[in-house]
N, C-alpha and C positions, 0 to 999 in steps of 0.2 A: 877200624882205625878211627874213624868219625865219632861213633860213640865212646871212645876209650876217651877222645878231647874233649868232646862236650859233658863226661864224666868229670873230667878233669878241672874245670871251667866252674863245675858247680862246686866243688868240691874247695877250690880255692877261692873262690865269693865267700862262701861259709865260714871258711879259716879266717880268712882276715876280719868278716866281721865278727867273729871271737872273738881274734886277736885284740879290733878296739874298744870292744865290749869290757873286757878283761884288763885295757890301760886305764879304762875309767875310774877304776877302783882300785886304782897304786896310790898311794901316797906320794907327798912331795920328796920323800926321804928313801924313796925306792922299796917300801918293806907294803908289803899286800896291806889293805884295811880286811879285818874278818867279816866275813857274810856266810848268814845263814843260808846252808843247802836249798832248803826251799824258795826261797824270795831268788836265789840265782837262777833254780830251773825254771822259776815264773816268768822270769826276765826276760829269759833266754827264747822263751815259746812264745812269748808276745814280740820280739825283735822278729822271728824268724816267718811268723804266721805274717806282719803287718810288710816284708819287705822279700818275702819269695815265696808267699802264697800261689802269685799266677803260674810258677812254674813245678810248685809240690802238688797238684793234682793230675801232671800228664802220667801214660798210662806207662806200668814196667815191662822193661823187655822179659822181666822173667817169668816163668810159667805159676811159679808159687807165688805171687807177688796178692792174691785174692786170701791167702790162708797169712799171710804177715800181715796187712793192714787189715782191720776190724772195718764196715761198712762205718760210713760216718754220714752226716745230714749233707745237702746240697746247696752249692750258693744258687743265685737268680738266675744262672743259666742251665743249669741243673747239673755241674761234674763237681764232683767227689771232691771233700775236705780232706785232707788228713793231717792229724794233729802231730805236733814236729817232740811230744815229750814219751814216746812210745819205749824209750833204752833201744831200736833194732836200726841195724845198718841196713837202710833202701837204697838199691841204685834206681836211678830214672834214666828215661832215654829222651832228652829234650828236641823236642819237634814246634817249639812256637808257642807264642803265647796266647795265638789265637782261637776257640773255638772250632770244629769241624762243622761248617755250612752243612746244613742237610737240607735236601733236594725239595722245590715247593710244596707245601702241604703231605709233605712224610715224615711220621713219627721217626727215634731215634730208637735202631733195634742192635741187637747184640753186632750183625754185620755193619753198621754204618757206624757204629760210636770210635771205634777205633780208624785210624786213618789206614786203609792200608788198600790193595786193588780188591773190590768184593766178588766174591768167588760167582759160580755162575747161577747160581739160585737166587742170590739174593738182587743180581743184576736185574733177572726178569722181574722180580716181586716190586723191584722200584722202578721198571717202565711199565708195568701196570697199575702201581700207585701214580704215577703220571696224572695231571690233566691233560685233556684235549687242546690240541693245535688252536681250534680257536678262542678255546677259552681262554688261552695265553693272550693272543691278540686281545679279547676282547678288555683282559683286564689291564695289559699297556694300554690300551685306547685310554680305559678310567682310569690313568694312574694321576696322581695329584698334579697339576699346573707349581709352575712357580719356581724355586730357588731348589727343593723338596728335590732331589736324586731318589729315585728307585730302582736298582738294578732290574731288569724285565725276569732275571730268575728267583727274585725276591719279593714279589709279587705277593705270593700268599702265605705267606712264611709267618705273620703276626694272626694268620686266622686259624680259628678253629676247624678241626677236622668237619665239622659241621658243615660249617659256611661254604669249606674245600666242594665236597661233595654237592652243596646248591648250586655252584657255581656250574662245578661237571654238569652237573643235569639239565642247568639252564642254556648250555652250551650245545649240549647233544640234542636237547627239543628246538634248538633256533636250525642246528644242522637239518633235523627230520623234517619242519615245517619246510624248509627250502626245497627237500626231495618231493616232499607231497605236494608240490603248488601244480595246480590244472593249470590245463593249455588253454588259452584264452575263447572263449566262443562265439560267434555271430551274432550282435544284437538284431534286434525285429527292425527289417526295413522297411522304408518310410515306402507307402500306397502310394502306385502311381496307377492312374485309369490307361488301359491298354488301348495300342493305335491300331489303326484301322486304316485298307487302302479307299481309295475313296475317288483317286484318275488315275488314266494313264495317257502319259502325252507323247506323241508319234511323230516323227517328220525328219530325224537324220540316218542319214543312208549305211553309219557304220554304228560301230561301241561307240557307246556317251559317257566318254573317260573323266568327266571333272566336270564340277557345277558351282558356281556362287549366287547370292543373294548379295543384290543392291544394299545398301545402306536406307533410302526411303523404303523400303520392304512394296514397291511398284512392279518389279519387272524380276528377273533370274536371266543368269547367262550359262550357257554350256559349251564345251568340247568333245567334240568327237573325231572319232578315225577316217569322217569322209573328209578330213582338214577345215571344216568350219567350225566357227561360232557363232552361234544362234542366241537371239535374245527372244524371251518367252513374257507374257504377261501374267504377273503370280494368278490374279485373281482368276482371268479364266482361262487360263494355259493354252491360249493362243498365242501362235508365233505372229512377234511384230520387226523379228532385223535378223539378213542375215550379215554374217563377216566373211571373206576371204581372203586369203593370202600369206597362210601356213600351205607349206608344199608337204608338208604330213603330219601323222598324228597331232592333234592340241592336247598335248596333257596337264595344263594346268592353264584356269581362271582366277583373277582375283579382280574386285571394283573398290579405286581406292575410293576413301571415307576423306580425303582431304585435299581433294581436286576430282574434275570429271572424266577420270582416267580411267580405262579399262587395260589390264595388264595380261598376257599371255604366254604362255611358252610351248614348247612339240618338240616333238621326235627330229626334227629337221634342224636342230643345234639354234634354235631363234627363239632370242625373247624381244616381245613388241609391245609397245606402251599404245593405244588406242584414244584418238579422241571424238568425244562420245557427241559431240556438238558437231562434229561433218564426218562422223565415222571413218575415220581414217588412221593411219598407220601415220605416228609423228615422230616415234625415238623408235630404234633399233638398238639393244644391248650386245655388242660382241666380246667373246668372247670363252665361253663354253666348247669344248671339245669333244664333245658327244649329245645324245641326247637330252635334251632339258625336262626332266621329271615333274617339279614342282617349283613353286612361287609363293611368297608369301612379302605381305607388305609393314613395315613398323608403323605401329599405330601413334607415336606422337613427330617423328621425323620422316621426313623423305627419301627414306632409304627401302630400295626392293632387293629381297634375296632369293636367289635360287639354287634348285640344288640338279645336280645331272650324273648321268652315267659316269662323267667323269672323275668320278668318285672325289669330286671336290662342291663347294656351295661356295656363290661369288656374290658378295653384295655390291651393290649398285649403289649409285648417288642418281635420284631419278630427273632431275633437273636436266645433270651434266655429261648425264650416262656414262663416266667414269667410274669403272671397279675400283671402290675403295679397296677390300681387302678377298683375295683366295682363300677360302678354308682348307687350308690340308690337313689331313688326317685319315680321312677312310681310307678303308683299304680294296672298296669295292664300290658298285654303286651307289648314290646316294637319295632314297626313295621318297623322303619329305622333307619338310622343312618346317618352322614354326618361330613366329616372333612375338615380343610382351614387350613391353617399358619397363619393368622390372628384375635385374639382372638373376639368370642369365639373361641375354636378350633373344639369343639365337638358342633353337635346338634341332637339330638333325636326327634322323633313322634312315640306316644304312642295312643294305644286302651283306654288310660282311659283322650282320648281326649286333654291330655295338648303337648305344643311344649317347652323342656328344652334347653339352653344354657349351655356348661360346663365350668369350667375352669379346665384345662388338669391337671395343676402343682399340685393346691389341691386335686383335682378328687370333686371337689363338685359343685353346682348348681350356678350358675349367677343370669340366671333371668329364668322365670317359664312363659309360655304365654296359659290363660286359655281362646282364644276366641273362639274357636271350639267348637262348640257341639256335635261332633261325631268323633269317630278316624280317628286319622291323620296317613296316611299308606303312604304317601310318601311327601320329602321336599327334594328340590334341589338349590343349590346356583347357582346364576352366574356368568360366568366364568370373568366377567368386574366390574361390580358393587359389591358393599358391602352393596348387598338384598340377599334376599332369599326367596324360595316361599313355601306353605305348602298345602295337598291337603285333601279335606276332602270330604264325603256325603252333607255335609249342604252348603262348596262351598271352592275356593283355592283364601287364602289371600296371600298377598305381605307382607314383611318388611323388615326391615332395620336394619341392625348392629350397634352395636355391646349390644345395649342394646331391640333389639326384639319390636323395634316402628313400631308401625300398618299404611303399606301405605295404601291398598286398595283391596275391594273384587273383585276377577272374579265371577261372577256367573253366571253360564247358565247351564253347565254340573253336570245334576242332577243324579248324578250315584256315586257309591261307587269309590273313584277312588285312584287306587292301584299306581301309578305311575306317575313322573313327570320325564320334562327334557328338557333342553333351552341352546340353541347355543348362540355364541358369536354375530349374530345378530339382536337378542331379539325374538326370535320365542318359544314360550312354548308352549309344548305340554305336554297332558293332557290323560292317556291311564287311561281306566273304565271296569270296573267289566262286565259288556253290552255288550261289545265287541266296543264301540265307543271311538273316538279322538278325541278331538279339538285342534284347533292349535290358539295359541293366541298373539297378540303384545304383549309383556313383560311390555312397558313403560305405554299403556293406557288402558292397560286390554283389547282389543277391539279381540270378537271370528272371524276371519275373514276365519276360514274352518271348517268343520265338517264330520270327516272320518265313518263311519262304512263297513269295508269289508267283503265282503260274507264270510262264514265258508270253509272251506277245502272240497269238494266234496265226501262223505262218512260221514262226521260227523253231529251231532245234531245242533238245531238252538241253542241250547241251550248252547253248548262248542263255544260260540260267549265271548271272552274276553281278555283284554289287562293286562296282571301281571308285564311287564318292556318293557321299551323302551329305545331305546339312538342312540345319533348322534356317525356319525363316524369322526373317528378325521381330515378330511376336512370339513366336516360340512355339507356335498353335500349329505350323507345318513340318513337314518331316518331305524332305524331297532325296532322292536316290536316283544315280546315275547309270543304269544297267546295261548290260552283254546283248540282251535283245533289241538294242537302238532305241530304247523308251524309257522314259522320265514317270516315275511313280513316285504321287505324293499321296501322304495318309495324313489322318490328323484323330485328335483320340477322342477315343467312343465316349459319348455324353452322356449313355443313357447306361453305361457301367458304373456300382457302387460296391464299396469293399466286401457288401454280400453278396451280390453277384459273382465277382471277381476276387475271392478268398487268395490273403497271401498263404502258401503253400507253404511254409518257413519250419523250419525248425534249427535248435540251436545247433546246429553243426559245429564242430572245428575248425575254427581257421586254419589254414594252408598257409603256414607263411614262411614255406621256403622260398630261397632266394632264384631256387634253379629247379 
């Protein structure tokens, strides 16, 4: 029915313009003017070519429709003329006067010239004439700026088959290069000369669970499990003070840098401010619900935080001994603590394995880092960079501030490991529950020493253990706080040079999974 109208449709366009064709040439008197046969059918073929051209070259419904029209030349788009003075009745099937798009950079073949659905052969030959997914992309990426519309399936439709196929190729070698990219590898770490023990200092009765260095790099202080704190003289590690009055464990020391305060915390839920001019006990922090793990002080304001069993860290106003803010958030112990002037300000490691960021001002959580699978008992920043590093049983990653991006795993020091601490010329060291150290380049993770020192002469193999470590403020000592009730300080071999002490490196792969 469709085509019998759109039959119809042409059929009566054509009559009428006859018909005015045909009035043109009446006279004013109604009687025909005479014209030569010829000059009319010339007429006639230049009217019909110049005003229904675009629609006398769509294709016939009929089967014979190749053996009635003779092949004729092609306009600029390349379909078929056919000239209108032939004497033969042609029906057409008018479908548009538009061209059939064909598909970017595919010739025009016997199945695509006609409109119709293309059977299944010729379906797959045109998604294998296809370009690739990204050469699509790539060439919308380059398509022209400006006013300039390009439909993205029209893309390469003004190029040669040539060009089509460079583009494929350039497209499938960007894809390959991407498959073939290596896994990045370990550059050569930077020579450090190996430490060496060199004392060992004796005189508390239990484990020497925590240790700091002074600020004038004069004296060291320690905690241990007989409830004192003892003050040591660096240079020749004789004791010169002792402290009492912790009713148990001391597990954490710090001396602040901006008053003559000695700060303390233990197992017995107490933290105590010290002062150091009539040795005595001046502020009590209450508060804390369990035991108090650790302490640490902010290096430009007056504020002390700690962190406890009670799976919470409370910052202090040291003045007013008011808790400004509670951290909540762990879900379990909370085994260190650590503070910078530079946000974050606070950062926690916790027994229920995660590593928290704080923000000081709201007292609330930043960002939360759950790549650890076993608790994290100690994390140390450095004293140059804006890393930090965090130490665990399952191994001690690297990252970066201020949002906790994961650089890279050390792994080798398979031991519980209680303690970190790293100098200003990238040496991290690594103290375990075993009684061993590693000492490590900071930059490429690479373990270039491995301590374990004999136990104290009297004690068990078994009180073999490292609970704090730290450099002294030249950087020249190395002090460890151990299971044996003794204070071992090293400091590094002089008469080692990188021939002696060959780095052992090779390019390995980095490890840089997350977990």
């Amino acid at each position: 029915m469709v085509e019998e109208v759109q039959k119809h449709s042409v059929h009566t366009l054509v009559f009428r313009s006859l018909k005015r064709t045909h009035d043109m040439f009446v006279a004013d008197n109604g009687k025909p003017v005479p014209l030569d046969e010829e000059s009319h059918k010339r007429k006639m073929a230049i009217k019909l070519r110049n005003e229904y051209g675009p629609v006398l070259h769509m294709p016939t419904s009929k089967e014979n429709f190749k053996e009635k029209c003779p092949q004729n030349a092609s306009d600029s788009y390349g379909h078929k003329q056919y000239p209108a003075n032939q004497g033969q009745e042609v029906e057409y099937l008018v479908t548009g006067t538009h061209p059939y798009p064909p598909g970017p950079g595919v010739a025009l073949t016997a199945d695509t010239k006609i409109q119709r659905m293309p059977s299944e052969s010729a379906a797959q030959s045109l998604a294998v004439a296809l370009p690739s997914s990204q050469t699509r992309v790539d060439a919308n990426r380059n398509a022209p700026a400006g006013g300039e519309y390009r439909h993205p399936a029209a893309t390469d439709r003004s190029q040669p088959a040539g060009m089509t196929s460079a583009v494929m190729e350039a497209g499938n070698a960007k894809n390959s290069a991407l498959m073939a990219k290596k896994a990045p590898t370990m550059p050569k770490p930077q020579w450090h000369p190996p430490w060496k023990l060199y004392r060992v200092i004796s005189g508390h009765l239990g484990w020497v669970r925590c240790i700091a260095v002074e600020p004038g790099n004069q004296w060291f202080v320690t905690g241990s499990a007989d409830r004192t704190i003892k003050i040591w003289d660096l240079a020749s590690g004789k004791l010169k003070l002792s402290l009492t009055g912790h009713i148990s464990t001391v597990r954490g020391v710090i001396v602040s840098t901006r008053s003559p305060y000695l700060f303390s915390c233990g197992e017995d839920k107490q933290v105590k401010c010290w002062d150091l001019e009539y040795n005595k006990v001046i502020r009590h922090y209450h508060g804390h619900l369990s035991a108090v793990y650790g302490l640490d002080l902010h290096p430009t304001i007056d504020v002390l935080v700690t962190c406890s069993r009670d799976s919470t860290a409370r910052i202090w106003d040291v003045r007013t001994k008011a808790s400004v803010h509670t951290l909540s958030g762990h879900t379990n112990a909370v085994a260190t603590v650590r503070c910078q002037a530079a946000e974050p300000q606070i950062i926690t490691g916790s027994h229920d394995t995660t590593i928290r960021l704080w923000d000081l001002v709201a007292g609330k959580t930043r960002v939360t880092l759950t790549n650890h699978k076993k608790s994290v008992r100690a994390v140390v920043l450095h004293p140059k960079h804006y890393t930090f590093a965090s130490g665990s049983p399952d191994n001690i990653k690297q990252w970066k501030f201020p949002d906790g991006s994961f650089i890279q795993n050390l792994s080798g020091h398979n031991a519980i490991i209680n303690t970190l601490t790293v100098n200003s010329d990238g040496v991290l060291v690594s103290g375990a529950d075993n009684g061993t150290m590693h000492l490590w380049d900071w930059r490429t993770g690479y373990n270039f020493q491995r301590v374990h020192a004999a136990v104290q002469p009297g004690s068990l193999d078994s009180e073999s253990g490292i609970f704090a470590c730290a450099f002294d403020q030249s950087e020249s000592r190395l002090l460890t706080a151990e299971a044996d009730k003794t204070i071992k300080v090293y400091k590094e071999d002089d008469t080692a040079t990188e021939e002696t002490h060959p780095v052992s490196w090779k390019p390995e792969i980095i490890k840089r999974k997350r977990f």
